[in-house]
N, C-alpha and C positions, 0 to 999 in steps of 0.2 A: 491559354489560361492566365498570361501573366498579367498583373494588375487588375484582376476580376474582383469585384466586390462577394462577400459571401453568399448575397444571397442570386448573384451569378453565377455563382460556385452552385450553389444548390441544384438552381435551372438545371445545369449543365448535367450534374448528377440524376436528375431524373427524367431528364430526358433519354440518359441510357437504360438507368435502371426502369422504366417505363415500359420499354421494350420486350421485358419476358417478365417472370413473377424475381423477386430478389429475395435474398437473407442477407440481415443485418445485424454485427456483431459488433456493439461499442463495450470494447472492456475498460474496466478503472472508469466507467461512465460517471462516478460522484467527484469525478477532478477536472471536466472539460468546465470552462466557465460558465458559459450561455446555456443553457434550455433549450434554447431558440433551436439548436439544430438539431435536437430529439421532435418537435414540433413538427418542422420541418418535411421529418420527414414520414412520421405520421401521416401528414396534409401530404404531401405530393408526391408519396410513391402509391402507385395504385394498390398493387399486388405484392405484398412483403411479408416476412415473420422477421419479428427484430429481438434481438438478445441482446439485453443488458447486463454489464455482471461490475458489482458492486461487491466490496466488504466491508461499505457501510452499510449497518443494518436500517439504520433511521433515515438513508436517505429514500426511499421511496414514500414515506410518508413527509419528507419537506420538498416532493417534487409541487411545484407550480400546479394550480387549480386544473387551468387548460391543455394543460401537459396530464395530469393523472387522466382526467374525465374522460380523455379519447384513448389511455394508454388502455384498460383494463387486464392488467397483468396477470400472469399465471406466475407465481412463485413459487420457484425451485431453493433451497435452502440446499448447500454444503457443510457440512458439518466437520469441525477440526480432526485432521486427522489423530488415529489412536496410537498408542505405541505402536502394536503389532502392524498397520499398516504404515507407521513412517521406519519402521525396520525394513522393510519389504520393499519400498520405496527407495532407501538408502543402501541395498543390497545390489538393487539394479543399476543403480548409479556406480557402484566401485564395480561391477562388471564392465561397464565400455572405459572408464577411469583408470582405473590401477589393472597391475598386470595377477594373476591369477596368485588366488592364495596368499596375497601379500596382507592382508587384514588379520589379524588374531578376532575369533568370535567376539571375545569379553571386549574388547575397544571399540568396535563397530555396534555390540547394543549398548555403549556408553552413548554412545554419538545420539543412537536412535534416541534413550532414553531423556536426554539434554533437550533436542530438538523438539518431542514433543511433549514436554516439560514448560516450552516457549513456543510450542504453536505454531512456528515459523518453517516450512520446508527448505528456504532459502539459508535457514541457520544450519541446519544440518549440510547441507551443501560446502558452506560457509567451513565449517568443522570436520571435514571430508578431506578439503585443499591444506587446509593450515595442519591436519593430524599429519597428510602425508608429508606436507614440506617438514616436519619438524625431523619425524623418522631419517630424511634426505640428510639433513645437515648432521646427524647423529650417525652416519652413514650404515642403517640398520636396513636389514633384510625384510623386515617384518615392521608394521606397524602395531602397536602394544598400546595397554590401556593407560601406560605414562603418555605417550605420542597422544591420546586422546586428550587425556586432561590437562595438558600444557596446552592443548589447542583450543580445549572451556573457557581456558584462563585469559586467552585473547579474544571472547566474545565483547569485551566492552568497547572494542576498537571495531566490531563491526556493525554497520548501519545499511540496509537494504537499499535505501535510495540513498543518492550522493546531493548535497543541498546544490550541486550545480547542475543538477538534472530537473532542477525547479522549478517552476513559473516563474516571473517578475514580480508579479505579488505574492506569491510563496514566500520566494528568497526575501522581500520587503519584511511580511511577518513573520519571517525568521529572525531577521535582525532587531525588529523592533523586540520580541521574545529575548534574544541575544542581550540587548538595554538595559531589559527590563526585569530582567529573568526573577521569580520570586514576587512578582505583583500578581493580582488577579484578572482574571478573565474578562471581567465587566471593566476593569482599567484599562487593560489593551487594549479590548473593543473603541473604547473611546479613541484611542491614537489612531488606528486602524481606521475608522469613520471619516477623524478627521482630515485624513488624509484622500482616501477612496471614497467616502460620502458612501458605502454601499451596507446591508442590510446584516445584521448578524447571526441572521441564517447560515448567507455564503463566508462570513466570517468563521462561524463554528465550524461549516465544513471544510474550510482550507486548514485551521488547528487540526483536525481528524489528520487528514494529508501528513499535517508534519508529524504526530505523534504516531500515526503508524510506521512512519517511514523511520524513526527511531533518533528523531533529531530533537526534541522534544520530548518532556516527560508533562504528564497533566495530573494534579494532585489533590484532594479535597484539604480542607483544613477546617476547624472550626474560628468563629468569628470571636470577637472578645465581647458582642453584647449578645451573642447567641447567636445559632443557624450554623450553617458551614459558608464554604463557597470554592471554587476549585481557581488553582492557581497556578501558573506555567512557568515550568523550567526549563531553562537550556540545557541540552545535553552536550559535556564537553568530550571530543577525542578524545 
């Protein structure tokens, strides 16, 4: 397989998966660059079910014409977890984590309550490590609802994706973002363009990328002759 062009790469791939029915699971499917191999594989696996899983809501509506037409999707929606189930969630988690009984109730539904406050189960995770290391160096039996909230207090230092788990052009419009920080959306696009020449479609959706991943914040503001417009910020460590 080494030096095969992608769309030898494809061959190759359905010429196995050909062979019996398949299932196909592309996760974080609104971050691959190309279309081309959701197409792909449409067109040339006979017999497949393919799952997509996005938490962009809008990208299935800015999928490519040729790509929707043959896709016709069944949509499953997820919905943010509640308290009561990111409590539940994070209950299981200090089970195989910490050693028994080490959590005070009140600190552990601090955490819950934080996390899905932010939506994030990776935050609660996040606030799970950092409550117990605090407790560590306090060299305390018990984790306590102080050990939580000195561990809230360093959610600003955490970010889900690390910007060097990026793309090339990620990291590119991170830095131009970085620049430029405090301009708007249709300015960057411009840099962006005129760099890449490409559409501001996959523009907006590589912004989504970095704003979710927490390295980026996206802002409206109003204009001084009227309207709004949204404007990107860098977020610093």
């Amino acid at each position: 397989m080494i030096n095969k062009t992608t769309d030898e790469l494809m061959r190759a791939v359905a010429d196995i998966l050909n062979k019996k029915a398949a299932v196909i699971v592309l996760d974080e499917v609104d971050k691959i660059d190309s279309q081309q191999i959701i197409y792909q594989f449409l067109e040339d696996i006979y017999r497949k079910c393919i799952f997509l899983i996005t938490n962009d809501k809008e990208w299935l509506s800015e999928l490519d014409n040729r790509v929707r037409s043959r896709l016709l999707p069944e949509e499953v929606r997820f919905e943010q977890y509640n308290y009561n189930e990111t409590l539940d969630i994070l209950r299981q988690r200090v089970r195989y984590a910490f050693v028994p009984d080490v959590w005070n109730e009140d600190a552990l539904e601090r955490v819950a309550e934080k996390t899905a406050e932010v939506g994030d189960i990776r935050v609660g995770i996040f606030l799970l490590k950092e409550a117990g290391n605090v407790a560590e160096m306090k060299s305390s039996r018990k984790i306590t609802l102080e050990h939580a909230e000195a561990a809230i207090e360093k959610l600003a230092d955490f970010k889900p994706v690390n910007s060097k788990d990026l793309g090339e052009e990620e990291k590119e419009i991170l830095e131009i973002v970085k620049n430029n920080s405090g301009k708007s959306v249709k300015e960057l696009y411009e840099v962006y363009r005129d760099k890449y020449g490409k559409s501001y479609r996959t523009f907006h959706r590589k912004i989504k990328i970095l704003e979710e991943s927490g390295l980026i914040d996206v802002k409206e503001q109003a204009m001084e002759k009227g309207g709004k417009e949204l404007i990107l910020l860098f977020k610093t460590v």
